[in-house]
N, C-alpha and C positions, 0 to 999 in steps of 0.2 A: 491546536488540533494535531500538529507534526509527534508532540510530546506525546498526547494521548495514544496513537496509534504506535510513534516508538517501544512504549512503555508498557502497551497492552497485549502486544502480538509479536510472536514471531514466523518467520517465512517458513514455509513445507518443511525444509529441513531441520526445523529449529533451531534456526541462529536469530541474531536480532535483526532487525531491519534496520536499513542506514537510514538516517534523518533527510540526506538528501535525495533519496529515492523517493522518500512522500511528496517532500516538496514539491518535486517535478511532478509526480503524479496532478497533486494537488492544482499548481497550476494550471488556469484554463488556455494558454493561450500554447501550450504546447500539446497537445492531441496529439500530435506524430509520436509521442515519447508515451501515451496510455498503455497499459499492458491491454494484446487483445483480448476478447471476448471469453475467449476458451482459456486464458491466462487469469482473469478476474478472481478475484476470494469473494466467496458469497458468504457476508460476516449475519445475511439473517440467521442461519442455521446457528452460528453463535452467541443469539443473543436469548 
């Protein structure tokens, strides 16, 4: 999944996104580390 979202996107400013950024996204057990609400990519508009 880390790869898929590496590989297919990049951040606002168009650079790549670090692998370890998703991870910790990805994890559930770190919530404190989620970007907020108003921070989120809404990937529906891109699909």
């Amino acid at each position: 999944m880390v790869a898929i979202v590496v590989n297919s996107f990049l951040d606002k400013e168009g650079k790549d996104i670090s692998p370890e950024t998703v991870k910790t996204i990805l994890t559930p057990s770190r919530t404190e580390k989620r970007p907020k609400p108003h921070k989120r990519i809404d990937i529906d508009k891109m699909l």
